[in-house]
C-alpha positions, 0 to 999 in steps of 0.5 A, a space after each residue: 307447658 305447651 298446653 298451659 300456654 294455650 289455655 292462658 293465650 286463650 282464656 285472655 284472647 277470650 276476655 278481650 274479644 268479649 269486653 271488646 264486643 261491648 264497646 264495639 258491638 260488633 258480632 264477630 268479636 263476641 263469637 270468637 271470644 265465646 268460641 275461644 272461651 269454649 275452647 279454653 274450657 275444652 283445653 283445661 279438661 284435656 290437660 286434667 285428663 293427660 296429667 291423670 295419665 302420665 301422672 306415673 312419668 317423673 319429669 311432668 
């Protein structure tokens, strides 16, 4: 559960920074959401891969 959270905190805090970038124009802005973007992809392989592992455990 914990880790879904994080994907969707990230991917949303992602969008926002990216979107805000364009009507600010601020560097940094741009660079977290792309850096947030990243780890929201990074964070989705994870979790593929630890439900893949403890597909055998019956409360996940």
């Amino acid at each position: 559960m914990f880790i879904i959270l994080s994907i969707l905190f990230s991917l949303v805090f992602g969008i926002w920074a990216v979107l805000s970038y364009g009507s600010s124009e601020k560097t940094a802005e741009l660079v977290l959401g792309i850096i947030s973007l990243v780890g929201t992809v990074g964070m989705s392989i994870y979790l593929f891969f630890f439900l893949k592992k403890f597909k055998h455990v019956s409360y996940l």
